[in-house]
Gaussian input, Z-matrix of N, CA and C with variables (Angstrom, degrees):
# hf/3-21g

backbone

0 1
 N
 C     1     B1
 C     2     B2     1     A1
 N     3     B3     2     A2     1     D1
 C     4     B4     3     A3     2     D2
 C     5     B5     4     A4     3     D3
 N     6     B6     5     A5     4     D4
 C     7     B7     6     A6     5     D5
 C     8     B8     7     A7     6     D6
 N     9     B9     8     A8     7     D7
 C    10    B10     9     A9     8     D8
 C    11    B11    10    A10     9     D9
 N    12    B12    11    A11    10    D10
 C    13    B13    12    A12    11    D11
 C    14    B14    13    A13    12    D12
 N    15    B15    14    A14    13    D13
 C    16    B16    15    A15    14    D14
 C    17    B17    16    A16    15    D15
 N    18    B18    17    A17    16    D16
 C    19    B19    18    A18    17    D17
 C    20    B20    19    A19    18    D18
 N    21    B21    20    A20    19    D19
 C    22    B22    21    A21    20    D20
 C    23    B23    22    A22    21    D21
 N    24    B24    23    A23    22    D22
 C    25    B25    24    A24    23    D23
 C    26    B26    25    A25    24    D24
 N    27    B27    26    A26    25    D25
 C    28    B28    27    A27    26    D26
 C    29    B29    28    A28    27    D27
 N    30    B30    29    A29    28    D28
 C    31    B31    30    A30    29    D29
 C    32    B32    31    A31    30    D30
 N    33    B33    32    A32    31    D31
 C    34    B34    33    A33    32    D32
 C    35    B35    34    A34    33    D33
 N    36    B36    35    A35    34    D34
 C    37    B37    36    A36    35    D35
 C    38    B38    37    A37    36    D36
 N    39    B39    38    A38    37    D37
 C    40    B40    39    A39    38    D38
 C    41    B41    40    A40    39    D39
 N    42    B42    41    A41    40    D40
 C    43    B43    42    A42    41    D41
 C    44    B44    43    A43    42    D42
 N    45    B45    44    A44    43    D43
 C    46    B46    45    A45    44    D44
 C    47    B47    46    A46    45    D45
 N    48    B48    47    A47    46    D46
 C    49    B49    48    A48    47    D47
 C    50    B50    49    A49    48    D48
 N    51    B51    50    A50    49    D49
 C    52    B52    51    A51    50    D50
 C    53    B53    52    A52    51    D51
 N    54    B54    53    A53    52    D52
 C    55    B55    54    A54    53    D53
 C    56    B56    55    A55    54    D54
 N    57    B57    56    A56    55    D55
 C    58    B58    57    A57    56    D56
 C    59    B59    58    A58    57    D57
 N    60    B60    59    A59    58    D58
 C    61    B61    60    A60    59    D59
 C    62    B62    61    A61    60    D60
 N    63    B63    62    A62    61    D61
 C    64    B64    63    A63    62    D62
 C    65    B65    64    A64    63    D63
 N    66    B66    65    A65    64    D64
 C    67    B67    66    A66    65    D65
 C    68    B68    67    A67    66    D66
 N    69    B69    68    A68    67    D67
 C    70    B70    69    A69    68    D68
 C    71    B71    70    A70    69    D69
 N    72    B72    71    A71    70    D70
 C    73    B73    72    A72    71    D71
 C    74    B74    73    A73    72    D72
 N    75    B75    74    A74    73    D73
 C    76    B76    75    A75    74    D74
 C    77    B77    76    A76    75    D75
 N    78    B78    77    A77    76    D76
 C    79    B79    78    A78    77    D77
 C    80    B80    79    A79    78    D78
 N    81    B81    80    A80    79    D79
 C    82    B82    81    A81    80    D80
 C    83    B83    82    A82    81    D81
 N    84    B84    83    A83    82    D82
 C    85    B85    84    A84    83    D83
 C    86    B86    85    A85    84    D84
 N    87    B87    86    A86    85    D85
 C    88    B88    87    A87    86    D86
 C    89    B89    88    A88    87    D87
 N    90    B90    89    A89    88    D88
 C    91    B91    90    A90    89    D89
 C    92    B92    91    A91    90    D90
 N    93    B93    92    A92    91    D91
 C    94    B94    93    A93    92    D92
 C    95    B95    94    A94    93    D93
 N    96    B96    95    A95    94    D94
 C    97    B97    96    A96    95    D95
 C    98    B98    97    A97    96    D96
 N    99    B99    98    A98    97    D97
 C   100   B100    99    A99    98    D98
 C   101   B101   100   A100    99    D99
 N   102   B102   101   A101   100   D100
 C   103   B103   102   A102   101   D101
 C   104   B104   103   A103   102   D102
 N   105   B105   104   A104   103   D103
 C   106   B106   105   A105   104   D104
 C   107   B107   106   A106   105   D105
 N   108   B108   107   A107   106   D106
 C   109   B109   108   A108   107   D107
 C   110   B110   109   A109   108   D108
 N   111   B111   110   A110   109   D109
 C   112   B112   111   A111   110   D110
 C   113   B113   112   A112   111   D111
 N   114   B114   113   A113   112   D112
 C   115   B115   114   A114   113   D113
 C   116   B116   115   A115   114   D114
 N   117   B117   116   A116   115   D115
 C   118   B118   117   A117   116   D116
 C   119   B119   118   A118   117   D117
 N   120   B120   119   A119   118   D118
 C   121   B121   120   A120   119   D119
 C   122   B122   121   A121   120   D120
 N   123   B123   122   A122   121   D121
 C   124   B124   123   A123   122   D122
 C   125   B125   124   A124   123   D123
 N   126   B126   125   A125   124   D124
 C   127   B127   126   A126   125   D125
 C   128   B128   127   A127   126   D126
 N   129   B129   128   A128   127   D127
 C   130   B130   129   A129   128   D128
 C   131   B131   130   A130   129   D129
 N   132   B132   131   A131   130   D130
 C   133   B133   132   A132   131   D131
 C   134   B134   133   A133   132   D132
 N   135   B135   134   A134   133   D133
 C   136   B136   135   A135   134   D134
 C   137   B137   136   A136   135   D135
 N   138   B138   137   A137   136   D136
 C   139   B139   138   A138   137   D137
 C   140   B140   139   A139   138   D138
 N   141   B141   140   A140   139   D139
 C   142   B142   141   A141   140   D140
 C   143   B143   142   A142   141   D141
 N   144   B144   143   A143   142   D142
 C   145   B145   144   A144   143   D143
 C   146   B146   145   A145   144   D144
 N   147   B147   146   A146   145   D145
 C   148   B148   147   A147   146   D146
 C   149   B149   148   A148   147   D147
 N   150   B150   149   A149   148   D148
 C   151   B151   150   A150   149   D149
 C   152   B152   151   A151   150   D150
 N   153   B153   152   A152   151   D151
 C   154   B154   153   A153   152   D152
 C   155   B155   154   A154   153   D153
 N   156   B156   155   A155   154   D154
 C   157   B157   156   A156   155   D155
 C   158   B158   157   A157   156   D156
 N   159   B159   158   A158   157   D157
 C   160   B160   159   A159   158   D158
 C   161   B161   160   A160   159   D159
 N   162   B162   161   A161   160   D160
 C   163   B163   162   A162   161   D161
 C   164   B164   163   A163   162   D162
 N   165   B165   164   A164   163   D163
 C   166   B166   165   A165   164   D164
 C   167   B167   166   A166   165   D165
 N   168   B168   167   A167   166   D166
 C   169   B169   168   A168   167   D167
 C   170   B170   169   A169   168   D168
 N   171   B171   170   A170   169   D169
 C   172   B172   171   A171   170   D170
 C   173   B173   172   A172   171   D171
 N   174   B174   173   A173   172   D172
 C   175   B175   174   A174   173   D173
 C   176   B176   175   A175   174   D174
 N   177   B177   176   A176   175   D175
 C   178   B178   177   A177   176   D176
 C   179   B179   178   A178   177   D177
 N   180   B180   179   A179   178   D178
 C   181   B181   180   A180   179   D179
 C   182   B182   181   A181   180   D180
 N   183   B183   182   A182   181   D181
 C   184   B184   183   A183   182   D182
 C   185   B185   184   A184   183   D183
 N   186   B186   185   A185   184   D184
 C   187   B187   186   A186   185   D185
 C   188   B188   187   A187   186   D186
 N   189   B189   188   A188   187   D187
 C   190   B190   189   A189   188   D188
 C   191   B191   190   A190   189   D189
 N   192   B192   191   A191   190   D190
 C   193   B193   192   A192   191   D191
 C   194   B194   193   A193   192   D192
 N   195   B195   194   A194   193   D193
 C   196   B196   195   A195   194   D194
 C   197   B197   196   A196   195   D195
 N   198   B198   197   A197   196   D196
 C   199   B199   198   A198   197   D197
 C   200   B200   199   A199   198   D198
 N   201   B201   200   A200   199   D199
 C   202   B202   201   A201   200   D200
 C   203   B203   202   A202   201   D201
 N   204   B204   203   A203   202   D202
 C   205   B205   204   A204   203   D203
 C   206   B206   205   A205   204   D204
 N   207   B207   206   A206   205   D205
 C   208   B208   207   A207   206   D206
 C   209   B209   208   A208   207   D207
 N   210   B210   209   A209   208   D208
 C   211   B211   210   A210   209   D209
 C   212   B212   211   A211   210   D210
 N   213   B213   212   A212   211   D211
 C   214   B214   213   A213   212   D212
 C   215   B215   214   A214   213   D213
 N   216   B216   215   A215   214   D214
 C   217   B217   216   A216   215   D215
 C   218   B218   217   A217   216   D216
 N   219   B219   218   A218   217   D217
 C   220   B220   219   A219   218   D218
 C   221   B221   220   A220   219   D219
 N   222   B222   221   A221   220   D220
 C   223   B223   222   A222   221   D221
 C   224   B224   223   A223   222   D222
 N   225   B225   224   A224   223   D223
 C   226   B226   225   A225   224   D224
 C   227   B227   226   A226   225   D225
 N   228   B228   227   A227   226   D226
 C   229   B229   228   A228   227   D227
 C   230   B230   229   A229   228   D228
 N   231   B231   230   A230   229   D229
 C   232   B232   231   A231   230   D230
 C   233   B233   232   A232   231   D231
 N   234   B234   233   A233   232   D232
 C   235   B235   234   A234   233   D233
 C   236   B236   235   A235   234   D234
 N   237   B237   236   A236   235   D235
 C   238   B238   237   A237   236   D236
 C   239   B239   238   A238   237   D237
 N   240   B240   239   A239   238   D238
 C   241   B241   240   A240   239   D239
 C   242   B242   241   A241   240   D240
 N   243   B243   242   A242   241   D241
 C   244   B244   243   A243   242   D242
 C   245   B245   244   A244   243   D243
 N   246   B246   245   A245   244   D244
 C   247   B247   246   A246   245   D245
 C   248   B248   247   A247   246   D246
 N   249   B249   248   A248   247   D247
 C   250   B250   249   A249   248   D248
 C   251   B251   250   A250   249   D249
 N   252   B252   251   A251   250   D250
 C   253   B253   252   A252   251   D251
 C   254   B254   253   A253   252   D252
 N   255   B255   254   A254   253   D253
 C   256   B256   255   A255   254   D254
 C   257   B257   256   A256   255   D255
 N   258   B258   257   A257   256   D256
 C   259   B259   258   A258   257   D257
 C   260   B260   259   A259   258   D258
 N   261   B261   260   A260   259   D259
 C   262   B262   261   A261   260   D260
 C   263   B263   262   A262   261   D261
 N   264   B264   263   A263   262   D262
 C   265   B265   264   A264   263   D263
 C   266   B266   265   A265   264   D264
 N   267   B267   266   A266   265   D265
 C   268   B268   267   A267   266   D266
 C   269   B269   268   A268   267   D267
 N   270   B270   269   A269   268   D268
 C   271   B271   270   A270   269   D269
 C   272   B272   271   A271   270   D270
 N   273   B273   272   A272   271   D271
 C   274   B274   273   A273   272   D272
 C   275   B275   274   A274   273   D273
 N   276   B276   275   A275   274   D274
 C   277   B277   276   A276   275   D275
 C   278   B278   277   A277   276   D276

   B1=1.4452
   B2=1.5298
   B3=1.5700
   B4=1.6063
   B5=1.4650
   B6=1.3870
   B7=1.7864
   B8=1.5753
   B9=1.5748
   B10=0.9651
   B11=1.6953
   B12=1.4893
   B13=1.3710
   B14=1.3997
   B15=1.7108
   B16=1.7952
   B17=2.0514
   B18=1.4205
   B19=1.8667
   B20=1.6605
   B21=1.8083
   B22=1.2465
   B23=1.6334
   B24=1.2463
   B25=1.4732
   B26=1.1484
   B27=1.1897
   B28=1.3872
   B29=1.7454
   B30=0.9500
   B31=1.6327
   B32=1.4039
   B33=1.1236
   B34=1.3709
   B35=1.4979
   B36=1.6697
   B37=1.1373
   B38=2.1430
   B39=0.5136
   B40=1.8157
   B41=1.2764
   B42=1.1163
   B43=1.9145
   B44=2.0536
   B45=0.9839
   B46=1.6723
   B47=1.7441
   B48=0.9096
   B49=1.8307
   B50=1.3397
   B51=1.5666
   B52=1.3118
   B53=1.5752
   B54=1.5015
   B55=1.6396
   B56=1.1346
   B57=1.4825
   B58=1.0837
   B59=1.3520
   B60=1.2463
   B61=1.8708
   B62=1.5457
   B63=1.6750
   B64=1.4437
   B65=0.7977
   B66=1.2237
   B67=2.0953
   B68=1.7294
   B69=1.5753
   B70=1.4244
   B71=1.7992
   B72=1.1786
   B73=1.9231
   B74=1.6130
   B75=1.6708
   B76=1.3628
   B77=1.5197
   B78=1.2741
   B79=2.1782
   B80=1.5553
   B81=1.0755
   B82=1.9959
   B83=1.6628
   B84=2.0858
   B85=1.7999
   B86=1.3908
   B87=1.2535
   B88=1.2766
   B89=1.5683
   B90=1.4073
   B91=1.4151
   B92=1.7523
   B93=1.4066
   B94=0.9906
   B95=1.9353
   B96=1.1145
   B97=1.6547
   B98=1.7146
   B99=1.0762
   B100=1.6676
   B101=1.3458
   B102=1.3239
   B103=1.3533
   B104=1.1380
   B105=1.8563
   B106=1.4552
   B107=1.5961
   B108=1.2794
   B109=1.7391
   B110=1.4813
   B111=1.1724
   B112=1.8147
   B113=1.7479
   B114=1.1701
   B115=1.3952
   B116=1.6060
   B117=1.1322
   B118=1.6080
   B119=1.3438
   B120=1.5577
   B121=1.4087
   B122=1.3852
   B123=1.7377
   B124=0.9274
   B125=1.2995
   B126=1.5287
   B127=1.2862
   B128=1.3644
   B129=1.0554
   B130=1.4022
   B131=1.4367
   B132=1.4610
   B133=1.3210
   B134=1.8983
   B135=1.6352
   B136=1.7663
   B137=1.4899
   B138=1.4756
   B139=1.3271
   B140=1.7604
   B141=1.5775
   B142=1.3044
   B143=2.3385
   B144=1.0019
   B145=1.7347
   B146=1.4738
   B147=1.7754
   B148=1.4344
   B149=1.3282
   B150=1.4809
   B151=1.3638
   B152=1.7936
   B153=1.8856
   B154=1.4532
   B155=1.7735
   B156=1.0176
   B157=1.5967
   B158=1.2513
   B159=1.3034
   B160=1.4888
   B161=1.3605
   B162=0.9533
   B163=1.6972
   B164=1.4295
   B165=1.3364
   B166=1.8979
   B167=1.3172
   B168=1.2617
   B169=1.3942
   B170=1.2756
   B171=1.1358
   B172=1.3577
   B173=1.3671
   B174=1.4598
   B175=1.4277
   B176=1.4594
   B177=1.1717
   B178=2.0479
   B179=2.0970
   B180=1.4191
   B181=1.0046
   B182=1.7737
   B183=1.0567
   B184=1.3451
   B185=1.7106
   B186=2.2496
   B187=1.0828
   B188=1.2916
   B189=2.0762
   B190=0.8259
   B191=1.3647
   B192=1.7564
   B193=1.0769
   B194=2.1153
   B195=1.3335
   B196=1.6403
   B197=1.7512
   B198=1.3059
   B199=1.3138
   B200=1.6797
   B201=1.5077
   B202=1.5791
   B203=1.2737
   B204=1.2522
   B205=1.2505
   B206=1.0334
   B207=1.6615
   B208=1.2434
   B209=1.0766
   B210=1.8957
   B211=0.8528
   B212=1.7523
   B213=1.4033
   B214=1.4354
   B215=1.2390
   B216=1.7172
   B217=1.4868
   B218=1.0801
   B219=1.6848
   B220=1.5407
   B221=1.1106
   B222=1.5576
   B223=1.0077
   B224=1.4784
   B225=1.1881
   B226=1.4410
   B227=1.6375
   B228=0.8857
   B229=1.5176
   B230=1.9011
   B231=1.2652
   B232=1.5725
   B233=1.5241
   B234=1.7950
   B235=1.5853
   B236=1.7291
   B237=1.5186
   B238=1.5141
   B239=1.6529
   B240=1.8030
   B241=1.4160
   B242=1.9720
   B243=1.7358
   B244=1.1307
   B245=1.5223
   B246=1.3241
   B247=1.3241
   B248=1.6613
   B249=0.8750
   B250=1.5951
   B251=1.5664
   B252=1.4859
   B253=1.7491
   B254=0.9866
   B255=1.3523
   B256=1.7033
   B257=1.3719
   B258=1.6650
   B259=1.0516
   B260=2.1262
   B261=1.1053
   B262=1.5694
   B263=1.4151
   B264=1.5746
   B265=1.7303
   B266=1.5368
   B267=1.6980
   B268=1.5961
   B269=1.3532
   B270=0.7455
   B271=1.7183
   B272=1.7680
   B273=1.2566
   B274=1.4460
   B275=0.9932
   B276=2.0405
   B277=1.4573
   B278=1.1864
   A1=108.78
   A2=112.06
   A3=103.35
   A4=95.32
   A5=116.39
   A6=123.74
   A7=97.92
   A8=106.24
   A9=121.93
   A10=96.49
   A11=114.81
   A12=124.34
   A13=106.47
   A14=105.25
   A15=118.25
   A16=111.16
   A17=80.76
   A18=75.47
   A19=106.77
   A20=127.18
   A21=109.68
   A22=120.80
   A23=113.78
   A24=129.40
   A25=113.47
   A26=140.81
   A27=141.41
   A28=101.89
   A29=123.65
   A30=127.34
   A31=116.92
   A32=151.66
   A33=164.50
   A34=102.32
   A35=104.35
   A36=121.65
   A37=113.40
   A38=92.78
   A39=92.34
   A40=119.87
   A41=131.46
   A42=133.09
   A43=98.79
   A44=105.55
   A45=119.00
   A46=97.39
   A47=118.79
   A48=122.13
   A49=91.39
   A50=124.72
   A51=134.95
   A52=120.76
   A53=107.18
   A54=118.49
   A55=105.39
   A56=122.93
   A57=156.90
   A58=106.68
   A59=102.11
   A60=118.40
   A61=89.59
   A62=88.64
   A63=128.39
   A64=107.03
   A65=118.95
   A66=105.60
   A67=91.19
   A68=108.87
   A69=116.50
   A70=88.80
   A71=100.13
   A72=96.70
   A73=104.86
   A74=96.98
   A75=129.98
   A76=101.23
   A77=105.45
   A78=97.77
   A79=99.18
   A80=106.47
   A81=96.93
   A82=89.66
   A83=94.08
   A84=105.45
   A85=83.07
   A86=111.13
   A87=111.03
   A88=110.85
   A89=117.59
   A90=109.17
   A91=99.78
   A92=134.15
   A93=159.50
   A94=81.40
   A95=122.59
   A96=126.97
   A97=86.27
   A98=122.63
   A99=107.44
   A100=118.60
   A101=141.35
   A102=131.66
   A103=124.14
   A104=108.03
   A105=112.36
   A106=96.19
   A107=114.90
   A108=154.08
   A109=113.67
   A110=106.75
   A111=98.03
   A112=96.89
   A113=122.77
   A114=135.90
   A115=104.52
   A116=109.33
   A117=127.48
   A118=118.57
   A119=112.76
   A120=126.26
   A121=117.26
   A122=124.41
   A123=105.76
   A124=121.81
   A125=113.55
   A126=98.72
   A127=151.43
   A128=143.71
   A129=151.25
   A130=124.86
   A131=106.47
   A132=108.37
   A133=132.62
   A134=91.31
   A135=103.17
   A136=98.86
   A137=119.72
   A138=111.64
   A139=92.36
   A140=129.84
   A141=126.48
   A142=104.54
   A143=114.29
   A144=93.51
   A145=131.49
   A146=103.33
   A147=105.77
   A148=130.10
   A149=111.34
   A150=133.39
   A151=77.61
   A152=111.15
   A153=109.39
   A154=91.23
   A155=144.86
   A156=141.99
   A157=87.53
   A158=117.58
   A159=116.87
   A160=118.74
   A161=131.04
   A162=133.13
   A163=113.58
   A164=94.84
   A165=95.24
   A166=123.91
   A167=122.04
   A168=128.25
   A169=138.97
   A170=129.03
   A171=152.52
   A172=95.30
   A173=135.84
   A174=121.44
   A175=103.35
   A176=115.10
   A177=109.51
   A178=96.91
   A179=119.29
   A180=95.93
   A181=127.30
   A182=133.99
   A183=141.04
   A184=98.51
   A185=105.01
   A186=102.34
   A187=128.54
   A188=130.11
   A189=121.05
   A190=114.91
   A191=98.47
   A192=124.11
   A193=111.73
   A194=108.45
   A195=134.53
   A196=87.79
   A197=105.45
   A198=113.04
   A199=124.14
   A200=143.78
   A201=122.14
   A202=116.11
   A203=143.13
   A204=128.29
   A205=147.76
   A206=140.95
   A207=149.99
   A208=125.33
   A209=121.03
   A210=99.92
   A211=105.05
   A212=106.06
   A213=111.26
   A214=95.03
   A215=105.14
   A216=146.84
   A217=101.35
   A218=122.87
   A219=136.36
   A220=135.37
   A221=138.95
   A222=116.96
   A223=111.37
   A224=129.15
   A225=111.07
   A226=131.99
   A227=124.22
   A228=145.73
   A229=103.39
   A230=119.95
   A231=135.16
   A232=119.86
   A233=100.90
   A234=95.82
   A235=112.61
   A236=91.37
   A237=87.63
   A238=110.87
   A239=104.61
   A240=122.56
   A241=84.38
   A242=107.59
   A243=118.49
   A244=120.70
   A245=119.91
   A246=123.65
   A247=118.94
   A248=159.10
   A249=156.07
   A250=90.99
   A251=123.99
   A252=106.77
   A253=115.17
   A254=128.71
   A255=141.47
   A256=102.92
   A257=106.31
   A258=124.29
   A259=108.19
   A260=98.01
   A261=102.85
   A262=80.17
   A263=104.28
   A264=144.88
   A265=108.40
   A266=102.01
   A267=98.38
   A268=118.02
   A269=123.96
   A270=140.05
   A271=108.03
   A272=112.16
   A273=106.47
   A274=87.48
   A275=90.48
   A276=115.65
   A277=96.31
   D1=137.11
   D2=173.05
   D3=-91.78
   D4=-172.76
   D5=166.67
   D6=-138.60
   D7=127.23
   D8=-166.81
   D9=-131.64
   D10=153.81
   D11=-178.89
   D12=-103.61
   D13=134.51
   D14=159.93
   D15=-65.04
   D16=142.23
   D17=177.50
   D18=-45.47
   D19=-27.01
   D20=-178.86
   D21=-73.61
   D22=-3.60
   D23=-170.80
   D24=106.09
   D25=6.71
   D26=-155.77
   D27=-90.03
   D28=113.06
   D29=162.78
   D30=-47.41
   D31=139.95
   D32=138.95
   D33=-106.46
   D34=158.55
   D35=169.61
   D36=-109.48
   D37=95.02
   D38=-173.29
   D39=-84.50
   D40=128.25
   D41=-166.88
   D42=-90.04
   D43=111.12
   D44=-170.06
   D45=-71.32
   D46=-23.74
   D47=-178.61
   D48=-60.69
   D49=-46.06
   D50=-172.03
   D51=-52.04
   D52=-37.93
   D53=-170.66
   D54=-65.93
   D55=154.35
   D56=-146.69
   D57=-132.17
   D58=-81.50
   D59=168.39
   D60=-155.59
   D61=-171.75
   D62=-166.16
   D63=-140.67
   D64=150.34
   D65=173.23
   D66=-170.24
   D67=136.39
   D68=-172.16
   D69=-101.12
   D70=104.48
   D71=157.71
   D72=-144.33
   D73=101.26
   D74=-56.90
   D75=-56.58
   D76=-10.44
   D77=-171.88
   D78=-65.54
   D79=153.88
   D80=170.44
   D81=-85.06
   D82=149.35
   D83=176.57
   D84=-120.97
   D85=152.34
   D86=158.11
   D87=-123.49
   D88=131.07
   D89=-164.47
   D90=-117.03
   D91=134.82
   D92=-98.71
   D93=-137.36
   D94=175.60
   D95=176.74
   D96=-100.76
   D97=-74.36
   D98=168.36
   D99=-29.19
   D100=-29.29
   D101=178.74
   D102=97.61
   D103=7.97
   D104=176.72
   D105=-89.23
   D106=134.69
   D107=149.89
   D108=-42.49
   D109=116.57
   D110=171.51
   D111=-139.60
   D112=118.46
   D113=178.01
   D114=-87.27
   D115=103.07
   D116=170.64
   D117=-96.27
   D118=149.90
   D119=170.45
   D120=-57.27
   D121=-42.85
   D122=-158.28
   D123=-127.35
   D124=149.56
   D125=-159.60
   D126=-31.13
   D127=167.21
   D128=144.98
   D129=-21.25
   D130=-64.46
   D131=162.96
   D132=-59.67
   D133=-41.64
   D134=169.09
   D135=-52.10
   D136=-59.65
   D137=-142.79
   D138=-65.39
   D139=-58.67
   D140=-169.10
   D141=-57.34
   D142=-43.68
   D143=155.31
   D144=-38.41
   D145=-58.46
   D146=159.15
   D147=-28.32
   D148=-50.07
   D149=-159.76
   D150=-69.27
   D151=-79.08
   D152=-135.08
   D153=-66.01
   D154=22.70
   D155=-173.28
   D156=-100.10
   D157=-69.35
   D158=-170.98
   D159=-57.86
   D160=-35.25
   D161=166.66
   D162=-54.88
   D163=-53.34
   D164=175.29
   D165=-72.24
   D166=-9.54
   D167=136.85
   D168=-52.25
   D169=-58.10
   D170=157.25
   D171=-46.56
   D172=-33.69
   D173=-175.49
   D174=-94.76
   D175=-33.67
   D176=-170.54
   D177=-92.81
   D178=-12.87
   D179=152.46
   D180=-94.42
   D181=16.86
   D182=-169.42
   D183=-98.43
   D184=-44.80
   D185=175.59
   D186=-64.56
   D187=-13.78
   D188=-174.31
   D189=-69.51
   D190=-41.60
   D191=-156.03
   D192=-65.83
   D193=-5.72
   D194=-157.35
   D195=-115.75
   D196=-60.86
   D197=-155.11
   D198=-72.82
   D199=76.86
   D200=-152.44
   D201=-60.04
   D202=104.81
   D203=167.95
   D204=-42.46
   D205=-16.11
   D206=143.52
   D207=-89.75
   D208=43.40
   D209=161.63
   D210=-139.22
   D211=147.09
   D212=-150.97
   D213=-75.08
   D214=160.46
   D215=179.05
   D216=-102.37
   D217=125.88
   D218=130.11
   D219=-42.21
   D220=122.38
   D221=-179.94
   D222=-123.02
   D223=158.08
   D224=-170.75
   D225=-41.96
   D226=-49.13
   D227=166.91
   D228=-52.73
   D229=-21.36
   D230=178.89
   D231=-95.80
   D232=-16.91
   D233=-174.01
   D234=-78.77
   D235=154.68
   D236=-175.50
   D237=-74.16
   D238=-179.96
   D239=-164.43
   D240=-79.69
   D241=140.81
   D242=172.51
   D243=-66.25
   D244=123.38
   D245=-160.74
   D246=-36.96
   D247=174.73
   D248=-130.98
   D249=-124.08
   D250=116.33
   D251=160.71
   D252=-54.80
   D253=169.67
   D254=166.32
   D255=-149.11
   D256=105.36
   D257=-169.47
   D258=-76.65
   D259=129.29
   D260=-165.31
   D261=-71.10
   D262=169.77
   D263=162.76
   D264=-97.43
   D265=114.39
   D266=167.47
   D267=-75.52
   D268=138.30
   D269=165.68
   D270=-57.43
   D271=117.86
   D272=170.70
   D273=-84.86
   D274=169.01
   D275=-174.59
   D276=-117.50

């Protein structure tokens, strides 16, 4: 959720998956995929930062949540020696 202010000052919390668009004429609206209207204080530009903060959240916490942290990375120069061939025996006929 971002939190965004009513022109009276009032804080809301607004779900950004929800937005639709934005559009400053000149108040910023933010219009909802349902089509409900919410007239915010702050700009146009704040509100789409809002937006990309919260996304990049939702993405570096998804990676923690995917990613184990103690457990080590290979790096090229670290990978091991390729296992040993073992050349088979043909079978006479």
């Amino acid at each position: 959720m971002i939190i965004v202010t009513r022109l009276n000052g009032q804080e809301f919390a607004l779900n950004p998956d929800l937005i639709e668009r934005a559009d400053s004429t000149p108040d910023t609206v933010v219009t909802l995929v349902d089509g409900t209207k919410y007239l915010v204080a702050e700009p146009l530009v704040e509100v789409a930062r809002l937006i990309r903060e919260y996304r990049a959240l939702v993405i570096a916490e998804a990676q923690r949540a995917v990613a184990p942290t103690n457990t080590p990375t290979l790096s090229a120069v670290d990978d091991p020696a390729p296992p040993p061939v073992v050349p088979l025996h043909r079978r006479e006929r």
